[in-house]
TIBA-178122 format. One record per residue: chain; residue in three letters; x, y, z of N, C-alpha, C in turn. Coordinates in Angstrom, 1 decimal. Layout:
N
  mol  type     nc1     nc2     nc3    cac1    cac2    cac3     cc1     cc2     cc3
    A   ALA       X       Y       Z       X       Y       Z       X       Y       Z
...
END
This chain:
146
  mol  type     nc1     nc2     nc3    cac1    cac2    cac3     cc1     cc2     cc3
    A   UNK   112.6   103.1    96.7   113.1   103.3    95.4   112.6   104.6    94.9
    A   UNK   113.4   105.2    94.0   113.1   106.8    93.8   113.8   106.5    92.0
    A   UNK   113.1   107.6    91.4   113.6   107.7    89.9   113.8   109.8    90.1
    A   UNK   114.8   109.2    89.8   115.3   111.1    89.4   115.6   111.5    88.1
    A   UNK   114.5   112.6    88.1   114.3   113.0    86.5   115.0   114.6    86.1
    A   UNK   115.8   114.7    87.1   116.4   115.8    86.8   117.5   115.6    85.3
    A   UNK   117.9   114.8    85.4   118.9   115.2    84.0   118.7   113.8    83.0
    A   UNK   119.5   113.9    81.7   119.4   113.7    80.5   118.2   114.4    79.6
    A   UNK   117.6   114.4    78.8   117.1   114.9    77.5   115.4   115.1    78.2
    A   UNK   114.9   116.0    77.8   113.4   116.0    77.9   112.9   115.1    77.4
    A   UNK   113.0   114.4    76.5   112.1   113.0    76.2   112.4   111.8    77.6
    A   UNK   113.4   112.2    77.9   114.1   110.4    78.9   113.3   111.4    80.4
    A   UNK   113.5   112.5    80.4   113.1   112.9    81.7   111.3   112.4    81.7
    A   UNK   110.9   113.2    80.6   109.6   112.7    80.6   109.1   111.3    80.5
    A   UNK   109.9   110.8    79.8   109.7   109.0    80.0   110.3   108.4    81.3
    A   UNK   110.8   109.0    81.7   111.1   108.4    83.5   109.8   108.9    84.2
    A   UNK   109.5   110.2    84.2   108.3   109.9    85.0   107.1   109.9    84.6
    A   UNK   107.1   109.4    83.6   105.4   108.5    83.2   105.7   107.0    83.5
    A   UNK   106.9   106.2    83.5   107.3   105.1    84.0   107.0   104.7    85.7
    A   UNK   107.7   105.9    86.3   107.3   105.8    88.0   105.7   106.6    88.1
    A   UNK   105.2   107.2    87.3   104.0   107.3    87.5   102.9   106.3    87.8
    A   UNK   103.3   105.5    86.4   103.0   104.2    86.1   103.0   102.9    87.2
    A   UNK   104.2   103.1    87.4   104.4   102.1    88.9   104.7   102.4    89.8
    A   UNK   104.0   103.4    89.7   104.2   104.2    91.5   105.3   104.2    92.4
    A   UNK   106.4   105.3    91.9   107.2   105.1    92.3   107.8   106.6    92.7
    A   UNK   108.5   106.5    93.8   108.8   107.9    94.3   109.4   108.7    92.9
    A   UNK   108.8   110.3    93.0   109.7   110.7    91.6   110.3   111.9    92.4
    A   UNK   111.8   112.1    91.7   112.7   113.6    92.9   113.1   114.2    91.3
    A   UNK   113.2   115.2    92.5   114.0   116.1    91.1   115.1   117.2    91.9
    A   UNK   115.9   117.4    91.5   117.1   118.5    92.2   117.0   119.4    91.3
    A   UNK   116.4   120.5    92.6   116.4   121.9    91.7   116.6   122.6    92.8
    A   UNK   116.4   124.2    92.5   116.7   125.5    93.5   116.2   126.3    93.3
    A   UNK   116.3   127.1    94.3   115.4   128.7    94.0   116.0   129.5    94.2
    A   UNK   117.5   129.3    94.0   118.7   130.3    94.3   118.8   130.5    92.7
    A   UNK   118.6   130.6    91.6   119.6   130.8    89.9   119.4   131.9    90.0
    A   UNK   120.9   131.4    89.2   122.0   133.0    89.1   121.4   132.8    87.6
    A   UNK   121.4   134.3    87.1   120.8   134.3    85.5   121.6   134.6    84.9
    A   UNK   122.7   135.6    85.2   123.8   135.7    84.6   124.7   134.4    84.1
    A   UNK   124.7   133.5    84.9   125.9   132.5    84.4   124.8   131.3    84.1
    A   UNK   123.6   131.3    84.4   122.6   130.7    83.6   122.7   129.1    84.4
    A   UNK   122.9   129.2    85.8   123.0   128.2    86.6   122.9   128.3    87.7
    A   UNK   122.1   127.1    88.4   122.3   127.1    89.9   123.5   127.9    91.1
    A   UNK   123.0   128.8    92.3   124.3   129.0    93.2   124.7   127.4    93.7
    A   UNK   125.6   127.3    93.7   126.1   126.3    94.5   126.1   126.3    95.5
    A   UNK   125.9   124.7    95.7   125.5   124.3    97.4   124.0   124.9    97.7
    A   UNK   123.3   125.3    96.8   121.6   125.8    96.7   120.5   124.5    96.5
    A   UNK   121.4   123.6    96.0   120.4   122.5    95.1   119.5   122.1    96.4
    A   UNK   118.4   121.7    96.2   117.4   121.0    96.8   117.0   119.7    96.2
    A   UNK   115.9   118.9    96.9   115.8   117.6    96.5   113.9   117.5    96.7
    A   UNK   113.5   118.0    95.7   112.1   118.2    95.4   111.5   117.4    95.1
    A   UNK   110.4   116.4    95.9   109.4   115.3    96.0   108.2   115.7    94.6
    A   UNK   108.0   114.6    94.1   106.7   114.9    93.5   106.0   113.8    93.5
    A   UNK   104.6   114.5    94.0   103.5   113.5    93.5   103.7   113.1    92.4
    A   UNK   103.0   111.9    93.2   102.4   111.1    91.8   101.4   111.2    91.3
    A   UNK   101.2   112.3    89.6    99.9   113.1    89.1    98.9   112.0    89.0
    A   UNK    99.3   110.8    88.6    98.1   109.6    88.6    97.4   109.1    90.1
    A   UNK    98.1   109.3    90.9    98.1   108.7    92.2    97.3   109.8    92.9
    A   UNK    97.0   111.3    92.5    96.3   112.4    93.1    94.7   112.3    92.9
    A   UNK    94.0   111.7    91.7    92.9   111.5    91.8    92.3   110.3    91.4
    A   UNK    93.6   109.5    91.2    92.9   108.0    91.5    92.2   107.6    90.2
    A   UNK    92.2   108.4    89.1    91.8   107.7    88.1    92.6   106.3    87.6
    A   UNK    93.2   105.8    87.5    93.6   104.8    87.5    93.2   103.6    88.8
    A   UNK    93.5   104.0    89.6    92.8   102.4    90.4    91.6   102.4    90.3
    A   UNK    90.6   103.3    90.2    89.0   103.9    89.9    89.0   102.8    88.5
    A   UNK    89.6   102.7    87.3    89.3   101.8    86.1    89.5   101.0    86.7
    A   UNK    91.0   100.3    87.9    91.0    99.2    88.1    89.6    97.7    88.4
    A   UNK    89.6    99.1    89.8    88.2    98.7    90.8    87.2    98.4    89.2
    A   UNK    86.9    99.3    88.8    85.5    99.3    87.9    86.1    97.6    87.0
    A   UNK    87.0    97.7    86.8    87.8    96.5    85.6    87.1    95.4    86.7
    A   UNK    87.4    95.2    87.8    87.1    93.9    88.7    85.8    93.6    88.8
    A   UNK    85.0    94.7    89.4    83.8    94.8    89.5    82.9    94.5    88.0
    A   UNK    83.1    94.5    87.1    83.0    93.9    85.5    83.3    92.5    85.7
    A   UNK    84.3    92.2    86.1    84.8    90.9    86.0    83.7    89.7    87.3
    A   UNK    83.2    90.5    87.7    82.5    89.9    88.6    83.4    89.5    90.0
    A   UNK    84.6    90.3    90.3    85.3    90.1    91.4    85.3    91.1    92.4
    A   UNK    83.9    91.1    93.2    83.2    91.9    94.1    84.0    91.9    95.2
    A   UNK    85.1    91.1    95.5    85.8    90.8    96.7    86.7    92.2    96.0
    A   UNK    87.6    92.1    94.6    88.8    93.0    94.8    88.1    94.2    94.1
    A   UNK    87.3    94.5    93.6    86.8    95.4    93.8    86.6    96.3    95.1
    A   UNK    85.6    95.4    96.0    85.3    96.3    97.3    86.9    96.7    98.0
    A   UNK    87.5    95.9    97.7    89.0    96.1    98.7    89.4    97.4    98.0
    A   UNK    89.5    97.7    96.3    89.9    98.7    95.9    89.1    99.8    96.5
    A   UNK    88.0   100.0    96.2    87.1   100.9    96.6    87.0   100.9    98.0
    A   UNK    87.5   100.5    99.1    87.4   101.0   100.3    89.1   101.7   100.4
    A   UNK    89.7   102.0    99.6    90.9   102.4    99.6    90.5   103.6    99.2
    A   UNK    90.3   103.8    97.8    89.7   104.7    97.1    88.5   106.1    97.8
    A   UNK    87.4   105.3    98.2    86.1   106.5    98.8    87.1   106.7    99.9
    A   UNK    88.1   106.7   100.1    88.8   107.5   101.7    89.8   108.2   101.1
    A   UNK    90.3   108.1   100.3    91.4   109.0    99.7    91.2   109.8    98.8
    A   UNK    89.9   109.5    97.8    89.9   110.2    97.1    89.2   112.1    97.4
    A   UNK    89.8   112.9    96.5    89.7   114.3    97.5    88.5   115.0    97.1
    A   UNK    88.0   114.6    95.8    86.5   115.4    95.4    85.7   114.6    96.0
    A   UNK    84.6   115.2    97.1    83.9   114.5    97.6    82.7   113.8    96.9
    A   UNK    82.0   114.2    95.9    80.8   113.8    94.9    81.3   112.4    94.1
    A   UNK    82.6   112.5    93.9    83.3   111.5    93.3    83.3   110.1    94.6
    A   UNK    84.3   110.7    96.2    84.0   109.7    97.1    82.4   109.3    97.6
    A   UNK    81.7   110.0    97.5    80.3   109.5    97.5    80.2   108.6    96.6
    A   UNK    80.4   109.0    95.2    79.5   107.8    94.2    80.4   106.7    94.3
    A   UNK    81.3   106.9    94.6    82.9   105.3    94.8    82.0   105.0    96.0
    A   UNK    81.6   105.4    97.2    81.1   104.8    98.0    79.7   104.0    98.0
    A   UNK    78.9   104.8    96.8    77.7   103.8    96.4    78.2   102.6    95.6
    A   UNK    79.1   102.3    94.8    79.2   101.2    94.7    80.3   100.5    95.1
    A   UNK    81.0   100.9    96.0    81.6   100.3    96.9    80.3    99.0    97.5
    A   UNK    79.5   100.1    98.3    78.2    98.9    98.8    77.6    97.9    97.9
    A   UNK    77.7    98.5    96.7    76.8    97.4    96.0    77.8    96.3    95.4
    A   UNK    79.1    96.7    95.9    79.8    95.7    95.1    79.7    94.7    96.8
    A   UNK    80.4    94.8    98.0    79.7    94.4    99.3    78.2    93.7    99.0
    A   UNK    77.0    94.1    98.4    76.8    93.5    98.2    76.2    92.1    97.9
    A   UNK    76.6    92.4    96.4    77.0    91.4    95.4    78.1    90.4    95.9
    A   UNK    78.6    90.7    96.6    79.7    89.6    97.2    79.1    88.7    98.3
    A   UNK    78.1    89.5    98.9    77.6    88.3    99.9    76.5    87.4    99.7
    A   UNK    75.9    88.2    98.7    74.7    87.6    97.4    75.3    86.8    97.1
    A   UNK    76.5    86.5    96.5    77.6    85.0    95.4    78.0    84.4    96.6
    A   UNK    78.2    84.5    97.9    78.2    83.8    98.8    77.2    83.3    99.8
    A   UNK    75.9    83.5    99.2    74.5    83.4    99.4    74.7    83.3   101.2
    A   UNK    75.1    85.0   101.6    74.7    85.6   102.6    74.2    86.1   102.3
    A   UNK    72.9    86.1   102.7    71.2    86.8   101.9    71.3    87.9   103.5
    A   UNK    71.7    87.8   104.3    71.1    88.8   104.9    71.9    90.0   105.2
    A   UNK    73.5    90.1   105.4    74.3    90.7   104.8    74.1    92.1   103.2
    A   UNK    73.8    90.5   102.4    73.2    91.4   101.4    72.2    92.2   101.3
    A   UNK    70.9    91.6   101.8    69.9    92.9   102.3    70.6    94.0   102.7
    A   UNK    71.1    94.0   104.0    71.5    95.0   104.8    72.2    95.9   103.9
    A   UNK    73.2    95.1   103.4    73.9    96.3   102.2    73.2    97.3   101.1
    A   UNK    72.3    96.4   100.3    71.3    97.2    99.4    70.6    97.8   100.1
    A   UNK    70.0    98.0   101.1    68.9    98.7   102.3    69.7    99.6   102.6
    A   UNK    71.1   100.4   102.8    71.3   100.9   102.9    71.8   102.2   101.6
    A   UNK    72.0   101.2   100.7    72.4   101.8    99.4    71.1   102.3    98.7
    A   UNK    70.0   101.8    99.2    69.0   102.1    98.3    68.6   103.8    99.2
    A   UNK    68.4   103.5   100.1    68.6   105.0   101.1    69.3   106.2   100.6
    A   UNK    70.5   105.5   100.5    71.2   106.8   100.2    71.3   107.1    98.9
    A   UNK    70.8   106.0    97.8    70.4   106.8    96.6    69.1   107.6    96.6
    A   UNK    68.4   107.1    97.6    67.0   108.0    97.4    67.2   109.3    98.1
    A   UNK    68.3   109.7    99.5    68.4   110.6    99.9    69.1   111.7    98.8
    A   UNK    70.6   110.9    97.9    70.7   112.0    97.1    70.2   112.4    95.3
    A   UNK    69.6   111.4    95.5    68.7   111.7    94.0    68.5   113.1    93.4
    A   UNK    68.3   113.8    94.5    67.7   115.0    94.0    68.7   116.2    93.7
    A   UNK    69.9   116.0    94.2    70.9   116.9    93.6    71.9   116.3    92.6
    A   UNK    71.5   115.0    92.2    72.8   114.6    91.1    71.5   113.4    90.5
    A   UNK    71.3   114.3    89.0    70.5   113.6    87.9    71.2   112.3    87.5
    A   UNK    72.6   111.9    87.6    73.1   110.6    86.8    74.3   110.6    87.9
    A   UNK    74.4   109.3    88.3    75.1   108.4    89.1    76.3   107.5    88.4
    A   UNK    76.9   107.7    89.1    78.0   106.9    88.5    77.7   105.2    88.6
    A   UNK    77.1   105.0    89.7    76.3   103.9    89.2    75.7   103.5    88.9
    A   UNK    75.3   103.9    88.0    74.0   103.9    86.5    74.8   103.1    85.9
    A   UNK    76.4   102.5    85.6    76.3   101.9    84.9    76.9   100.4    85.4
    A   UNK    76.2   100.5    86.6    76.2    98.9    87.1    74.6    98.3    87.7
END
C-alpha cells in the first residue's frame, strides 16, 4: 500500500503524510529534476516516482515510547520484543547502547515474573557489567529511569 502526496492542497498533502507516517505506510511522490522554468512545469515524460522515508520510522522515536509504554505496564515480554528490534536498527549508537541496557533488564524482569531466578541472574550480571564498564563516559543513563 503506498499514499501519494504529490497533489491536492498543502494542508491534504501534509495530512496524508503524517497519516502514513503514522501507520507506516509507504509514502511516493512524483516529481523531476527536469523543470522547465519558463512554462513553470515539469518536461514531459521527466516525472519520476520518489520514495520517502518514513521521518518517524528513521529514529524510532515512537516505538522507543512504545517499548518504554510496555515496559511501565510491566509487559517485559513486549517490551523486550520491541527493544530487540529497536537496539539493531536504531542508527545513533549511544541511543542503541542504552535501548540495549534495558533491553536486558527488561529480559530480565521477565524471567524474574516467571521465577527463572537463574536466567535472571545471568541477565542483571551482565547488565550490571556493562553499566559499570560505561559509567564513566555517560553521567545519566537512560535507565535511570527504570
Amino acid at each position: 500500500m503506498y499514499i501519494d502526496i504529490t497533489g491536492g492542497t498543502k494542508a491534504m498533502s501534509a495530512a496524508a503524510a503524517m497519516t502514513g507516517a503514522v501507520i507506516d505506510i509507504q509514502l511516493v511522490y512524483v516529481g523531476t529534476n527536469d523543470y522547465l522554468a519558463d512554462f513553470r512545469k515539469p518536461n514531459p515524460g521527466s516525472e519520476t516516482l520518489f520514495y520517502i522515508n518514513n521521518p518517524l520510522a528513521v529514529f524510532g522515536d515512537l516505538e522507543i515510547e512504545k517499548a518504554f509504554a510496555l515496559f511501565e505496564k510491566h509487559n517485559y515480554a513486549g517490551a523486550k520484543e520491541k527493544l530487540a528490534v529497536l537496539k539493531e536498527n536504531i542508527p545513533d549508537p549511544n541511543t542503541r547502547q542504552q535501548l540495549n541496557f534495558v533491553y536486558l533488564l527488561a529480559e530480565t524482569y521477565e524471567a524474574w515474573d516467571a521465577l527463572d531466578f537463574i536466567p535472571a541472574y545471568q541477565n542483571i550480571t551482565i547488565l550490571n557489567r556493562q553499566l559499570r564498564r560505561d559509567r564513566k563516559m555517560h553521567k545519566t543513563f537512560l535507565i535511570m529511569d527504570f
